[in-house]
C-alpha positions in Angstrom: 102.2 131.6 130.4 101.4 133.2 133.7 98.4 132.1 135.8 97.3 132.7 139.7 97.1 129.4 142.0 94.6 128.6 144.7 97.6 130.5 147.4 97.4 133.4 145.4 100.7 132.7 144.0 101.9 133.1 140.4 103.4 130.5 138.6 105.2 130.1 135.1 104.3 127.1 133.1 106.6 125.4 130.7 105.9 126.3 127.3 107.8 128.7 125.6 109.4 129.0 122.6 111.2 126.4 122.3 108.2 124.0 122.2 106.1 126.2 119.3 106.2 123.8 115.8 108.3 125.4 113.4 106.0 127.5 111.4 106.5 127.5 107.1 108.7 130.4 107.1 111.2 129.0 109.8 111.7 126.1 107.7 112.2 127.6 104.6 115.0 129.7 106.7 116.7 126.3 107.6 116.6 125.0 104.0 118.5 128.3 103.0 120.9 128.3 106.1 121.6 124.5 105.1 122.1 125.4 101.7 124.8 128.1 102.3 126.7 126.5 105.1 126.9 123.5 102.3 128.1 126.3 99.4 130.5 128.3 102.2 132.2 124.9 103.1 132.7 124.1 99.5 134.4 127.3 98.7 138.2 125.7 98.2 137.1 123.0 95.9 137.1 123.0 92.1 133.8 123.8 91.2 131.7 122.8 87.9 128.1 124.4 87.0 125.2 122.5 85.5 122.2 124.4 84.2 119.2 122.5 84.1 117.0 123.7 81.7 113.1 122.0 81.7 111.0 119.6 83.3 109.2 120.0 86.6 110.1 120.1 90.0 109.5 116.3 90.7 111.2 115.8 87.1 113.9 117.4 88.3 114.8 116.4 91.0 114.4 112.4 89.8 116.8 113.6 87.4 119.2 114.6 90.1 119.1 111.3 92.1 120.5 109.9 88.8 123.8 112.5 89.3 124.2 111.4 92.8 127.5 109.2 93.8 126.8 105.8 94.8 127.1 105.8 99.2 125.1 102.1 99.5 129.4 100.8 99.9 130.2 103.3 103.0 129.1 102.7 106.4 125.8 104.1 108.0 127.8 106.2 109.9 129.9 107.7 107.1 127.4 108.6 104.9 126.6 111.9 103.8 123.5 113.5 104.6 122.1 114.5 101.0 121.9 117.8 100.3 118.1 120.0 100.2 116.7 120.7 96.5 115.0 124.4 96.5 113.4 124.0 93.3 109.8 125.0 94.3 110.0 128.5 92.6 111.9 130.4 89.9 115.5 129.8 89.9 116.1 126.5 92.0 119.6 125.3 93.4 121.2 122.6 94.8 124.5 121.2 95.2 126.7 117.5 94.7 130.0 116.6 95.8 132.6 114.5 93.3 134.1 111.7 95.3 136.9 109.7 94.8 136.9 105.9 94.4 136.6 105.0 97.5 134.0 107.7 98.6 136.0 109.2 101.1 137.6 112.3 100.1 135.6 115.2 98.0 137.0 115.9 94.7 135.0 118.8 93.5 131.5 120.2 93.5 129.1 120.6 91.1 126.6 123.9 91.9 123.8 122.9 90.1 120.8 125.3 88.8 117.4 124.8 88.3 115.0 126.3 86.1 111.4 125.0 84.7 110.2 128.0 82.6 111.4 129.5 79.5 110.1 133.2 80.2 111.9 135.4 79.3 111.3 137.4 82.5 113.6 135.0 84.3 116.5 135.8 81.7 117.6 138.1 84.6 118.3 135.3 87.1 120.7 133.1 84.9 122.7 135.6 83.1 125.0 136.6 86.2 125.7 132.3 86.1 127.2 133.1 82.4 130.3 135.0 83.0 133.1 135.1 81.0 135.4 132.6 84.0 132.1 130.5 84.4 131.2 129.6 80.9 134.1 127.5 80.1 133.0 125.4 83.8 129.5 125.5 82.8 127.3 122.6 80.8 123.6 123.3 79.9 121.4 120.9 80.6 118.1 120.8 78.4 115.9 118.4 80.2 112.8 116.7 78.2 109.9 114.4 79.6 109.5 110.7 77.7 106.0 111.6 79.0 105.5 114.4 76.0 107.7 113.6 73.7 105.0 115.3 71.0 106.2 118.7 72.6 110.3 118.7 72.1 110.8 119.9 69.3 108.7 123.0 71.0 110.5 122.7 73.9 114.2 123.1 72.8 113.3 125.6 70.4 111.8 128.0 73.2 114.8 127.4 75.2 117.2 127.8 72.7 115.9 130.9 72.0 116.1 131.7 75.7 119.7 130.9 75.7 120.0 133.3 72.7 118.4 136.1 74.3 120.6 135.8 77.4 124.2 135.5 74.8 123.5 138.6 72.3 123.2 140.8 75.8 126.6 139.4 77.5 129.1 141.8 77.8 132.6 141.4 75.1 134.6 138.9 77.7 131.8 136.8 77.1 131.4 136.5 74.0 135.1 136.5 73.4 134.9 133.4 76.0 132.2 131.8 74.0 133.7 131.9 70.6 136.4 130.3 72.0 134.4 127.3 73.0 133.0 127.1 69.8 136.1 127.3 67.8 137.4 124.3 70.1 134.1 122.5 69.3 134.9 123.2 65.9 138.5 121.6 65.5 137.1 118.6 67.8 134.1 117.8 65.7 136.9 118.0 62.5 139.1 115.7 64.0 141.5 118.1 65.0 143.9 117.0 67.8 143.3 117.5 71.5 145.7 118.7 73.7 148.5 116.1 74.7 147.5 114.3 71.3 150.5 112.6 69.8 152.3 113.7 66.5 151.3 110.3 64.9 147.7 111.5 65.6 148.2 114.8 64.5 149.7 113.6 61.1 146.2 111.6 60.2 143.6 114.0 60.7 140.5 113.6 58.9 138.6 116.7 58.1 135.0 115.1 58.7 132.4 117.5 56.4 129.8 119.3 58.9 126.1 118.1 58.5 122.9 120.0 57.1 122.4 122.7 60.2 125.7 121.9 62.0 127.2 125.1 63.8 124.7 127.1 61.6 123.9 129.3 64.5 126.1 128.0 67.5 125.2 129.6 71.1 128.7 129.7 72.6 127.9 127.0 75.6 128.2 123.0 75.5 124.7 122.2 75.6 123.2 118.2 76.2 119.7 116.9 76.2 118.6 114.6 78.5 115.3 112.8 78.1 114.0 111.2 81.3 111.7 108.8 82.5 111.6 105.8 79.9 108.9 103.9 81.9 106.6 106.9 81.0 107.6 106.0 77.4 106.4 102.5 77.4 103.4 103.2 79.2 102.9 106.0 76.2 103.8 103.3 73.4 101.2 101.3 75.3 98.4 103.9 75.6 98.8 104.9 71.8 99.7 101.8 70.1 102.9 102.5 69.0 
């Protein structure tokens, strides 16, 4: 800022730039810039995907802090910082590192993507995760709330039919890719023998008859439910006299 003294001269005051409070936008830049120095520095590792299909924000990211590697063994000094959780809108992302025993040295990395809504307007934003290299890296998570459990079956039948929507519009290396995983499925559900098996195991298989519904319609991609928060569960048996 400029001003005139009592001599007539002008001065230049301190405040500048640098001393403004970061406004909403600015930190929104940070989280981003934080986000993809973390992704560009974790470009050499083997990488995994999770898909997190479900719950809220806060949901979410509780059931994120149940991922994480236990750090409480490591020095203050050597621990690392957690990486930010953009989950606030649409398609969220964050990232964790695999660590060996001793929590030293990064294994891998696990890209992990976030999504709340089962519109079918955001079909758009997960299909280019589903290629036909990433699928066989990739595990669907379908997360449901011990706070509603009255509204699961609804749940995993809207995104199930999400998923489905995305698969019938994959191009043919996908779907070649995904009926591959489903025939592996297959022969490991039947007791077939996994890779590096034995010949003694190979000689006993049991040919274990599929169940009522069982790869009636499969989707092509390893899918697991998680239900979280069972406090909310006995506070529910408590509430309704279960």
């Amino acid at each position: 800022m400029y001003g005139a003294s009592s001599k007539g001269r002008t001065r230049i005051s301190n405040v500048g730039p640098q001393s403004r409070p970061q406004g909403k936008g600015e930190q929104e830049k940070n989280l981003w810039s934080s986000l993809l120095n973390g992704v560009a520095s974790g470009k050499k590792l083997p990488e995994k995907n999770l898909l997190v299909l479900g719950g809220n924000a806060e949901l979410q990211r509780e059931f994120l802090e149940t991922l994480e590697s236990d750090t409480s063994r490591r020095p203050q000094d050597r621990r690392r910082k957690k990486p930010p959780v953009a989950n606030g809108f649409a398609l969220g992302y964050t990232y964790q590192d695999v660590l060996d025993a001793d929590h030293d040295d990064i294994l891998a990395r696990l890209s992990i993507y976030l999504l709340s809504e089962s519109s079918h307007k955001f079909s758009a934003l997960v299909k280019p995760l589903l290629t036909a290299k990433t699928i066989p890296e990739t595990l669907v998570v379908i997360l449901l709330d011990w706070a509603d459990p009255w509204s699961w079956a609804r749940q995993l039948r809207d995104w199930v039919r999400f998923l489905r929507g995305i698969i019938v519009t994959m191009d043919d290396d996908c779907k070649v890719t995904a009926e591959e995983i489903m025939q592996a499925w297959q022969q490991r559900r039947r007791g077939a023998p996994y890779e590096g098996a034995s010949a003694t195991t190979s000689d006993t298989l049991i040919n274990v008859p599929l169940g009522q519904g069982e790869w009636d319609e499969p989707l092509g991609l390893p899918i697991c439910v998680a239900c979280h928060g069972v406090s909310s569960f006995l506070a529910t048996q408590i509430s309704c006299y279960y």
